[in-house]
N, C-alpha and C positions, 0 to 999 in steps of 0.2 A: 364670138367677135374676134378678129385677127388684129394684133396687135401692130401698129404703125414701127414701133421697135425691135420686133422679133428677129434677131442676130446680132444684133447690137451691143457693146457692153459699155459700160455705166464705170464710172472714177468720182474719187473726190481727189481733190489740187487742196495741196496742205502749204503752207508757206512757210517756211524755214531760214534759217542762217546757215544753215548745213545741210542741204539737203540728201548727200549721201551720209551720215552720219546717222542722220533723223531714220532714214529708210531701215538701217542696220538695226536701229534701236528695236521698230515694229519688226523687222523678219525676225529678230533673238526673242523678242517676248511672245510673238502669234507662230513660228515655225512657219511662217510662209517665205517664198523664194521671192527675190529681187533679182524681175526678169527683164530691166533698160535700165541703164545710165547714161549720162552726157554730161556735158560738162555744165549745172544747174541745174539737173533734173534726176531725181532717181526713182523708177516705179516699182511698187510691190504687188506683185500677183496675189488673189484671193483664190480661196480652194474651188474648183470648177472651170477657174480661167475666165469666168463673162464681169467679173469688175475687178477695178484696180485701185489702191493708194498711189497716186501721185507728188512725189516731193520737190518744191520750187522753190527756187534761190530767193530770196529776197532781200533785196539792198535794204537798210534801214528798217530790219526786222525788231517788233515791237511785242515779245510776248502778252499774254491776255491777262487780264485780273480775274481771279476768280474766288469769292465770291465778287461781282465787279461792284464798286461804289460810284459815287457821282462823276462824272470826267473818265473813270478808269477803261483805256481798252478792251471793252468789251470779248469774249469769245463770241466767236462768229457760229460756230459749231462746235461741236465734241463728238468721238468715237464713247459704244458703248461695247462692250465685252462679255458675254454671258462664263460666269467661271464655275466651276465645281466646286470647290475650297477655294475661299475667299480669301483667308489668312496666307496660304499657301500664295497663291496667284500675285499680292501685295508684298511678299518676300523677294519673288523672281523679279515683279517689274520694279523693287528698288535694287536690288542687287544688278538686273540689268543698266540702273541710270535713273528710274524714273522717282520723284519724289511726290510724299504723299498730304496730301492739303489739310490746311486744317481744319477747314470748316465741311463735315459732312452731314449729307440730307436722311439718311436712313440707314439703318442698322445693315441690309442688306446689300447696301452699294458701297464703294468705295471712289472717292474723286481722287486723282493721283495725277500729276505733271509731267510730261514725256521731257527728254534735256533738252526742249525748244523752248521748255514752258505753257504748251499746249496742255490744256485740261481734260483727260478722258477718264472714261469710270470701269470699275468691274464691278459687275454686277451677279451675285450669287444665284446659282439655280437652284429654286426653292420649288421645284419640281412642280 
């Protein structure tokens, strides 16, 4: 069966207070290239070229709760990260910026806060 999408690539839209900042954060932590800018948008190339991180300005940007409580701004989504060395990988993304939460689910993942305040995890490959 032939796919209705076949050429096509695929983005996620991140919403920001900085969207070139934000962008910089993920190209120094993942080594991938940040291949457009405009003036409220910065996009980051994934390895292959067919998806992209998209970063969008957002007036009235309202980072997420995590874990979220009654009322609290929900995360809409999260990025996941498969890493080698977990300890290692949680060094780089706070020495890049990123901080790390306090409430984690399992031994082998870590939840960690990008400087937006975006919630995403590295997650250890346990082969």
């Amino acid at each position: 069966m032939r796919s209705r999408m076949s050429g096509m690539w695929w983005g996620a839209a991140i919403e920001a207070p900085d969207p070139a900042a934000l962008a910089q954060f993920y190209a120094d932590l993942l080594g991938w290239p940040i291949v457009h800018t405009e003036p409220g948008t910065a996009v980051l190339g994934t390895p292959g070229g067919v998806s992209f991180l998209v970063f969008q300005q957002a007036d009235g940007y309202q980072a997420p709760t995590w874990p979220p409580g009654p009322g609290d701004q929900r995360p809409m989504m999260h990025l996941d990260f498969q890493v080698g060395d977990l300890d290692d990988a949680v060094a780089e993304a706070v020495a890049l910026g990123a901080t790390v939460a306090a409430a984690q689910p399992r031994e082998n993942v870590r939840v960690l806060f990008d400087p937006a305040g975006h919630p995403f995890c590295l997650c250890r490959d346990d082969g």
